[in-house]
C-alpha positions as CSV (number, residue, x, y, z in Angstrom):
1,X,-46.9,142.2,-120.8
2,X,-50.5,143.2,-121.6
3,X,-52.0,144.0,-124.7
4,X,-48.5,143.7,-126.3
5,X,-47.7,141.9,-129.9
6,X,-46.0,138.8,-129.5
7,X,-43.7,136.7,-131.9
8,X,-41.4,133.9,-130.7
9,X,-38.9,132.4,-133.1
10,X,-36.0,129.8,-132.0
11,X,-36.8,131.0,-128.7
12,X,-36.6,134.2,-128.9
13,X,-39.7,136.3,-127.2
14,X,-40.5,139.5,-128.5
15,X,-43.3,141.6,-127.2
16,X,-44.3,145.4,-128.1
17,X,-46.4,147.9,-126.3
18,X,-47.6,150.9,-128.8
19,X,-48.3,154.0,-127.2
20,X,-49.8,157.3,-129.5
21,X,-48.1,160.4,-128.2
22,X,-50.6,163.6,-128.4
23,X,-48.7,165.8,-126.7
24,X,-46.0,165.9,-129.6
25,X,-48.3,165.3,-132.4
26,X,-49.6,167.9,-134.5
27,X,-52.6,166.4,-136.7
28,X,-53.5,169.4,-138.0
29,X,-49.9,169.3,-139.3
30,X,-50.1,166.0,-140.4
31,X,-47.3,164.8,-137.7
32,X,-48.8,162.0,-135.8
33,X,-46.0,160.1,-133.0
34,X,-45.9,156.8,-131.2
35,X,-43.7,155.0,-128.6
36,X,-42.8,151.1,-128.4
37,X,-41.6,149.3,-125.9
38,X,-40.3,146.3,-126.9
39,X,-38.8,143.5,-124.5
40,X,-37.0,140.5,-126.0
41,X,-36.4,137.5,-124.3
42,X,-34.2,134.6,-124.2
43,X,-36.2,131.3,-123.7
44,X,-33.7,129.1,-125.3
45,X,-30.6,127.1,-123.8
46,X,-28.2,129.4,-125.8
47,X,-26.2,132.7,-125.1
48,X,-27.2,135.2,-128.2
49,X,-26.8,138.7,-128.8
50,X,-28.4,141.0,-130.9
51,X,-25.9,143.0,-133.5
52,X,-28.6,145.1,-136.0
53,X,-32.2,145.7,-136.5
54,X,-34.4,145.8,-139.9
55,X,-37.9,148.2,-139.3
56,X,-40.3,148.4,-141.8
57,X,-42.9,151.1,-141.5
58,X,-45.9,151.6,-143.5
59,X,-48.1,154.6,-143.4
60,X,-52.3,154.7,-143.7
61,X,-51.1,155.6,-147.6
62,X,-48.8,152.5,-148.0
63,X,-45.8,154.1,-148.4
64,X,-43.0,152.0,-146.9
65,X,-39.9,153.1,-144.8
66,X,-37.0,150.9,-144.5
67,X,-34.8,151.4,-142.0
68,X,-31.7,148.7,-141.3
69,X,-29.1,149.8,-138.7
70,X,-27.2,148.3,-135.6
71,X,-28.1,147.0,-132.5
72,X,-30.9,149.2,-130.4
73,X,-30.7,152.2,-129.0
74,X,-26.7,152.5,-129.0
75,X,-27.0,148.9,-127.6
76,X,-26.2,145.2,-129.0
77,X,-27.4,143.2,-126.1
78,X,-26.2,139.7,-125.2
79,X,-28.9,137.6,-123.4
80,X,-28.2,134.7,-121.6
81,X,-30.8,131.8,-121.2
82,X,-33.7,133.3,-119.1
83,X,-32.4,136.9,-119.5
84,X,-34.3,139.6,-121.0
85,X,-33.9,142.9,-122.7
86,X,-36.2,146.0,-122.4
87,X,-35.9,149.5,-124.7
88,X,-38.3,152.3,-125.5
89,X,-38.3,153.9,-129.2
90,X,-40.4,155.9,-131.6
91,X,-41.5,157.0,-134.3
92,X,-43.2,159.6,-136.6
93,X,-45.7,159.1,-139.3
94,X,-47.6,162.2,-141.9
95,X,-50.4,160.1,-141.2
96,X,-52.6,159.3,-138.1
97,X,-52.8,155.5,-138.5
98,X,-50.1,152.9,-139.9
99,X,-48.0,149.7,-138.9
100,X,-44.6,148.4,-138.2
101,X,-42.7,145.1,-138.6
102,X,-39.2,143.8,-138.8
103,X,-36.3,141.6,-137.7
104,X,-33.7,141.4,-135.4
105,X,-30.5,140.3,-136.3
106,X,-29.0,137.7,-134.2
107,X,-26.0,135.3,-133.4
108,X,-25.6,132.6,-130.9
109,X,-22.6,133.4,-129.5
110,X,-21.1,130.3,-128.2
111,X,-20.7,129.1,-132.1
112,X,-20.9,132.3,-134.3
113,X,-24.1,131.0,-136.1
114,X,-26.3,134.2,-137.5
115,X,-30.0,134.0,-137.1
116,X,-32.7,136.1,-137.2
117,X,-35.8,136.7,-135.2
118,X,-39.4,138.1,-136.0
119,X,-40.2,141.6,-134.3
120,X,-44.5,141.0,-134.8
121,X,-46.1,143.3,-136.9
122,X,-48.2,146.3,-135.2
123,X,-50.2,148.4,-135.4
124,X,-50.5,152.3,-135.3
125,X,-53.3,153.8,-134.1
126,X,-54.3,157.3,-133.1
127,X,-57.7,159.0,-132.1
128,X,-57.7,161.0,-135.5
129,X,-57.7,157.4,-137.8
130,X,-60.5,157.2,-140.1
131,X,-62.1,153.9,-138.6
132,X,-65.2,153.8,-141.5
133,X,-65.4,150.7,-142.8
134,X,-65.6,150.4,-146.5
């Protein structure tokens, strides 16, 4: 996957592909929106599935938006070793830059053993981002 974030923990691959979405931002309105892909994959030797995800999302202002909930998109995958999973999400922002980050909350289903994996932090960028260094 090019130019995504990667993380990998106890096998588990996660990549994500940002993409800023002008046609339904308003800037002047101070609504700025971006898509993710993100594909996880399962390079271990275990059967896991994914059962709830933990996003947290930081504006150009610092404020922080936690958001827990289950599985992904409606779905709680199960990945077998070698198989992978792929979903498309969003999200909003009242400013035009910011960054996400999270975890993925996991079990190996053969023996019922939680675990969680890293979802690499990212980035947020828009045309309309103040890029002056200070």
């Amino acid at each position: 996957m090019e130019n995504a974030f990667l993380a990998t923990t106890a096998g588990i691959k996660v990549a994500v592909q940002v993409f800023y979405l002008e046609d339904q931002s308003k800037p002047e309105a101070g609504h700025f929106v971006w898509a993710y892909r993100v594909t996880i994959k399962n390079q271990s030797d275990e059967r896991v599935q994914l059962l709830k995800r933990t996003w947290k999302i930081t504006d150009a202002h610092g404020r922080v938006n936690q958001v827990h909930g289950d599985g992904v998109v409606g779905e709680q995958p199960v990945l077998g070793a070698g198989e992978s999973f792929e979903y498309t999400s969003g999200t909003p922002l009242p400013t035009s830059s910011g960054f996400m980050t999270g975890q993925y909350h996991m079990i190996r289903t053969g023996s019922g053993e939680p675990f969680d994996i890293a979802i690499p932090t990212f980035s947020l960028d828009s045309p309309y981002q103040n890029t002056r260094l200070h």
